[in-house]
N, C-alpha and C positions, 0 to 999 in steps of 0.2 A: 504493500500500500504506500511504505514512504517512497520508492523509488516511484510509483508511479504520480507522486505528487509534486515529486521534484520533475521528474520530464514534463510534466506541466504545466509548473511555474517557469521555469527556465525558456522555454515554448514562448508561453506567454511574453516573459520580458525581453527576449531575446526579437522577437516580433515589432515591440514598441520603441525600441531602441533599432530597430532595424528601418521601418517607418520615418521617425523619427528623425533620426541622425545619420543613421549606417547609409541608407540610399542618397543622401543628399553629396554623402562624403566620395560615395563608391561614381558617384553622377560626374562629381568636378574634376576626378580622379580622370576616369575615361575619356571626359569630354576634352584635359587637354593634351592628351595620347592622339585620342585619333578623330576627335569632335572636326566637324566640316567647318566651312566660313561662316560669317553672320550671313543673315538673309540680305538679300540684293539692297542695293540702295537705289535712291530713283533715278539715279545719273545713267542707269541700266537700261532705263525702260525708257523710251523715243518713239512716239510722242508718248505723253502722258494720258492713259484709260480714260475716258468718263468715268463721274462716280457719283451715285443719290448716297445723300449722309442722312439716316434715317434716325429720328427720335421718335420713341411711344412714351406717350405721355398720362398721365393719369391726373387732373386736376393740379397743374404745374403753374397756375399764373402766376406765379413770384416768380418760377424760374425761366420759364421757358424764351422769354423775350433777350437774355442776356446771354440765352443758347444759342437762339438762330445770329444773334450780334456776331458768337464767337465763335460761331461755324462761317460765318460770312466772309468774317476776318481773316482764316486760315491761308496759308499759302499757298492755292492752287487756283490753276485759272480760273474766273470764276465761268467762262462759255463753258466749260466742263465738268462744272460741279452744281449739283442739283440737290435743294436741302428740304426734306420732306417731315412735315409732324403729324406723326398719327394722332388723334387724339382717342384715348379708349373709354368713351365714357363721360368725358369729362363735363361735369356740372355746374362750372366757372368759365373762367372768360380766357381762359387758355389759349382757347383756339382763337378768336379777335384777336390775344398778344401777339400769336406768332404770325397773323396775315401781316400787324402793322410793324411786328419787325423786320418783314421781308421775304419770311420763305416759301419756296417757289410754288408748294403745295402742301395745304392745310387738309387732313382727311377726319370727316368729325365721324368717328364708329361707334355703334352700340358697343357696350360694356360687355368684353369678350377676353379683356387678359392681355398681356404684353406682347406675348408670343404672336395670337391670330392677329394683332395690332400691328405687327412686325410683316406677319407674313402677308395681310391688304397693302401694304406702302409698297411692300416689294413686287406684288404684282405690275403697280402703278409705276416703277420705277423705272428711267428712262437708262440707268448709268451699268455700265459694264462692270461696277463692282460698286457692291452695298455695301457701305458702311452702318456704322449702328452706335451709338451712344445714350447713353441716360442723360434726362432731363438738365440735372444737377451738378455732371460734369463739365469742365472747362478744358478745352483741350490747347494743349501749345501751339505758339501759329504753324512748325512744320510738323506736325503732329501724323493729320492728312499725306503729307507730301513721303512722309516715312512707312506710314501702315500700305500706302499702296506700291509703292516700289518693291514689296515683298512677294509682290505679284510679278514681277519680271523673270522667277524660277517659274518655268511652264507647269510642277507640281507643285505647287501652294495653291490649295484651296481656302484655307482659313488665314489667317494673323489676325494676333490681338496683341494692344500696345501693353504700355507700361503707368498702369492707376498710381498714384501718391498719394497717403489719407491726408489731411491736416485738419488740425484741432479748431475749432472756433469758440473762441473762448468767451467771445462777446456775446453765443447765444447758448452756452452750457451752463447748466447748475451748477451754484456757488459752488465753488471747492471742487468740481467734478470733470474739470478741463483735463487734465492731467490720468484720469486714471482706468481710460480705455487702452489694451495695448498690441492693441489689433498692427497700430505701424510697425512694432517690431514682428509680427506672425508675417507681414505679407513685404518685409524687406524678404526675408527668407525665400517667401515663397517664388519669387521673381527672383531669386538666384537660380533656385531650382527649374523653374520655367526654362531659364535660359540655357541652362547644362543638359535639359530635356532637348530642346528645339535645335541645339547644334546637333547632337547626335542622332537623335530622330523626330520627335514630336511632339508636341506637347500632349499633355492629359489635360488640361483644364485650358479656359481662358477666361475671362473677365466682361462684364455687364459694358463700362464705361467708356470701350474705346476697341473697336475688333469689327475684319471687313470679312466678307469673303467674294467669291465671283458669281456673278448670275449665277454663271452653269453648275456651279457649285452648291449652292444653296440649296437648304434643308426644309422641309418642312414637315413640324415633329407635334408630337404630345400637345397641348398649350399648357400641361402641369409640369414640359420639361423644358425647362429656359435651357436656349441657346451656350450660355457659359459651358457646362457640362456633357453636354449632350454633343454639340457640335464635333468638338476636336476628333473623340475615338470614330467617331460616323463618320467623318471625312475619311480617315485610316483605311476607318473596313472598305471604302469604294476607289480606295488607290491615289486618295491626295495626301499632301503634307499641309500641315497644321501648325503654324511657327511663333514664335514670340519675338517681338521688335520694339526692342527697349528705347529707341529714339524716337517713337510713336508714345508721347508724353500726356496724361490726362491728371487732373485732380479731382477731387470730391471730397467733405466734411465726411467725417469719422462722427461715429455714435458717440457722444460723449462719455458712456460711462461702460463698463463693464456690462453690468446687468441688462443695461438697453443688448450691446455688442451678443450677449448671449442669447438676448430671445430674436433679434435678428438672424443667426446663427441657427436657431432652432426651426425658424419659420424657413430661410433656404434651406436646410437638410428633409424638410417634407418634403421639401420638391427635389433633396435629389437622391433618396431611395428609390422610388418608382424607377428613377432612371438605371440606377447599380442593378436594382432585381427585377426587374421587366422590360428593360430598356436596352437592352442588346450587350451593355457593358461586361458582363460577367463573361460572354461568350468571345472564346477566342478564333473563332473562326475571323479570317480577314486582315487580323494582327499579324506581323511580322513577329518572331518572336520577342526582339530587343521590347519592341512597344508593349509585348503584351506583360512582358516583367517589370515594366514603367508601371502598366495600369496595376497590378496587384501591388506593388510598390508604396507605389503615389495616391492611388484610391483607395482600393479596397480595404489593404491592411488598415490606411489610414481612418478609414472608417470605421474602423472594427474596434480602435484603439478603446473604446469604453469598456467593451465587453472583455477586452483582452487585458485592460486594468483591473475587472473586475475578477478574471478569473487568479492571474497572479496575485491582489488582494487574498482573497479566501486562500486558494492554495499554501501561500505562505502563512499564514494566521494556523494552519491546520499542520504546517508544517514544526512551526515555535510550538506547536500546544502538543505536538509526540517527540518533543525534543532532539529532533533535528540536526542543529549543532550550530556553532554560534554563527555560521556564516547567515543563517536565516533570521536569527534575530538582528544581527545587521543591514538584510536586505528591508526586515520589515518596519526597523525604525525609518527605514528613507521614504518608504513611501508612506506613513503617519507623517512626515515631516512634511511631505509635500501638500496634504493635506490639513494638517495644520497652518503652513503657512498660507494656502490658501484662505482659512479663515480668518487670520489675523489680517490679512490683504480686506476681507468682508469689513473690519473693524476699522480699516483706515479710508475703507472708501464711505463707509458710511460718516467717518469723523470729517473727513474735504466735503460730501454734500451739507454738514451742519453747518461748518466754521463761516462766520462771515468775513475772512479774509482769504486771499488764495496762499494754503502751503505750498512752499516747495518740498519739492520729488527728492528725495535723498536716496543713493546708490540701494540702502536697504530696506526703504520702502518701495524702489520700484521693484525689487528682486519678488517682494510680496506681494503687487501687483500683477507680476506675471504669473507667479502659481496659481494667483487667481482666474486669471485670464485663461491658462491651460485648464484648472478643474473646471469652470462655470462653460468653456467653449466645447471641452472633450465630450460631457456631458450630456450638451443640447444636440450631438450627435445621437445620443439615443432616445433623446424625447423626440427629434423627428422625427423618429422611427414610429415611436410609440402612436404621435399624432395624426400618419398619415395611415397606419394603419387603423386606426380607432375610428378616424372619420374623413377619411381620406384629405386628399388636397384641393384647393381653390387655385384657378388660372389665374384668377385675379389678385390683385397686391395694392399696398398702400406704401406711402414713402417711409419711412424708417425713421424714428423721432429724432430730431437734433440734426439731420444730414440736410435739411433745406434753409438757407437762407431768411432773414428778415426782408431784407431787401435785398434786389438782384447781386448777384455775385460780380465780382469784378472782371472784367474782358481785357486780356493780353494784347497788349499792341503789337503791331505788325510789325 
């Protein structure tokens, strides 16, 4: 019994540390042995594609006017760039903002979700390669000019740029600026992206800034947003799916932890269906390197709740038939982490009281992050739970804290 408790545990953490850290390492490892070029630049591609830059919107008048501004502004011709805003629903004056800020086509839809909102714009879409942004992002002026010149390899079906969270502190809870720590998860994660995309492909891409080509284009689930879904499906039908980190966007971060978690919780609804009935699990179509990317990068990664929670109990079961001391030391680490996760609970609830802002101290962010890892790991399994319990909604609301008071500010040319 104890030996089978130990292949287990070890199983287990060997798994989460493998997810975790071991892939990211073994990634950077390979990619500067034998990793290919970056993706094309635009000086590649003569002349320059048409392109519709498409936004789905959901009751955006704060933002959507200072969107089509910063879409307009980008640097690319403008005879060749076509900027369309779906509107899904919207019950405000969204749609008037974005005629009077100029773009080319305003589409006002019944309430049907981001996704069919995406996929009516695209039907309408005049440009040999659809781009796609959220409301709320601001993209750099060569932002444009970068995501599509990754189209100049005749196999790239997909690219998605490079998101940047930043904090807005003028419209977050007192004291609660500071203790979302979502920027340090998604520096990582756009490392990883990029050690992916040299060597084969990526597994994931991002909401805020990602094109693909007509003939390329998906149309899927409406409970399976494009981010997740897109990359592996290009794979299985024989394109490349790449990351182009000079293809710059930003967008406001959740200000708090707690908000970042149930945001967190509400996208993993939507991205079970996709891991268990959504083609991902099957490797048919993968090449192999990809499909050790996807278990890798996805699956284990999603697993990591369950796979804490078996090394948890395993070990507890292991100290209680005495073991030997190596198990009492693995099991103070993870008590520890869980501790400090809660002590992190105790200083973010003390920054929303205080009426001054503290500052971050080396040892309270380190407590912030345990937080951030147990409240994020977590809501991987309440998704689960959610979408099975009552499934999922196409439809979405903006995310508390991530929309401006007044419009955002627009990058000069």
């Amino acid at each position: 019994m104890s030996a089978a408790l130990e292949i287990l545990f070890w199983l287990a953490a060997g798994l989460i540390v493998w997810t975790q850290l071991g892939y990211a390492l073994a990634l950077a490892f390979l990619a500067r042995l034998v990793g290919r070029a970056p993706a094309p630049t635009p000086a590649h591609r003569e002349p320059p594609p048409t392109v519709s830059l498409i936004v789905a919107a959901h009751d955006e008048q704060g933002s959507i006017a200072a969107k089509v501004a910063n879409a307009l502004a980008l640097e690319y011709p403008r005879e060749l760039l076509e900027v369309i805003v779906a509107c899904d629903g919207c019950e405000d004056a969204t749609a008037a903002h974005a005629r009077e800020a100029g773009a080319d086509l305003v589409l006002e839809l019944p309430r049907g979700g981001k996704v069919r909102a995406q996929d009516a714009a695209v039907e309408r879409a005049k440009g040999e390669i659809v781009a796609f942004s959220d409301a709320n992002s601001i993209w750099e002026p060569g932002a444009l000019e970068a995501l599509v010149g990754a189209f100049a390899e005749e196999r790239v079906g997909y690219a998605c740029g490079q998101v940047r969270f930043f904090r807005d502190s003028a419209r977050a809870p007192r004291g609660s600026a500071a203790t979302n720590q979502e920027g340090v998860y998604w520096r990582y994660e756009m490392a990883v992206r990029g050690w992916e995309s040299r060597l084969s492909s990526i597994t994931a891409g991002n909401g805020a800034i990602y094109a693909t080509r007509r003939a390329s284009y998906l149309v899927v689930d409406p409970i399976m947003g494009h981010d997740l879904s897109f990359p592996y499906r290009m794979v299985k039908r024989g394109w490349r799916a790449v990351y182009v980190p000079p293809a710059r966007a930003s967008e406001r971060m959740v200000p708090s932890i707690e908000g970042e978690r149930a945001r967190k919780r509400r996208m993993m609804s939507h991205t079970w269906p996709i891991v268990l009935r959504g083609g991902m699990l099957s490797p048919r179509g993968y090449p192999l390197g990809y499909a050790l990317m996807i278990l890798s990068h996805r699956v284990l990664r999603y697993a990591t709740p369950f796979l804490h929670s078996v090394a948890l109990v395993a070990n507890i079961a292991l100290v209680a038939g005495g073991a030997g001391s190596l198990y009492t030391v693995t099991l103070g680490l993870q008590l520890a982490l869980l501790a400090a996760a809660g002590l992190g609970g105790v200083t973010e609830i003390g920054r929303h009281s205080s009426s001054t802002r503290i500052p971050v101290s080396a040892s309270v962010r380190v407590l912030l992050v345990c937080r951030y890892y147990v409240l994020t790991t977590g809501s991987l399994a309440f998704g689960l739970w959610d979408w099975l319990r009552h499934g999922t909604d196409a439809t979405w609301e903006a995310a508390e804290g991530t929309r401006p008071a007044d419009p955002p500010p627009v990058p000069a040319r």
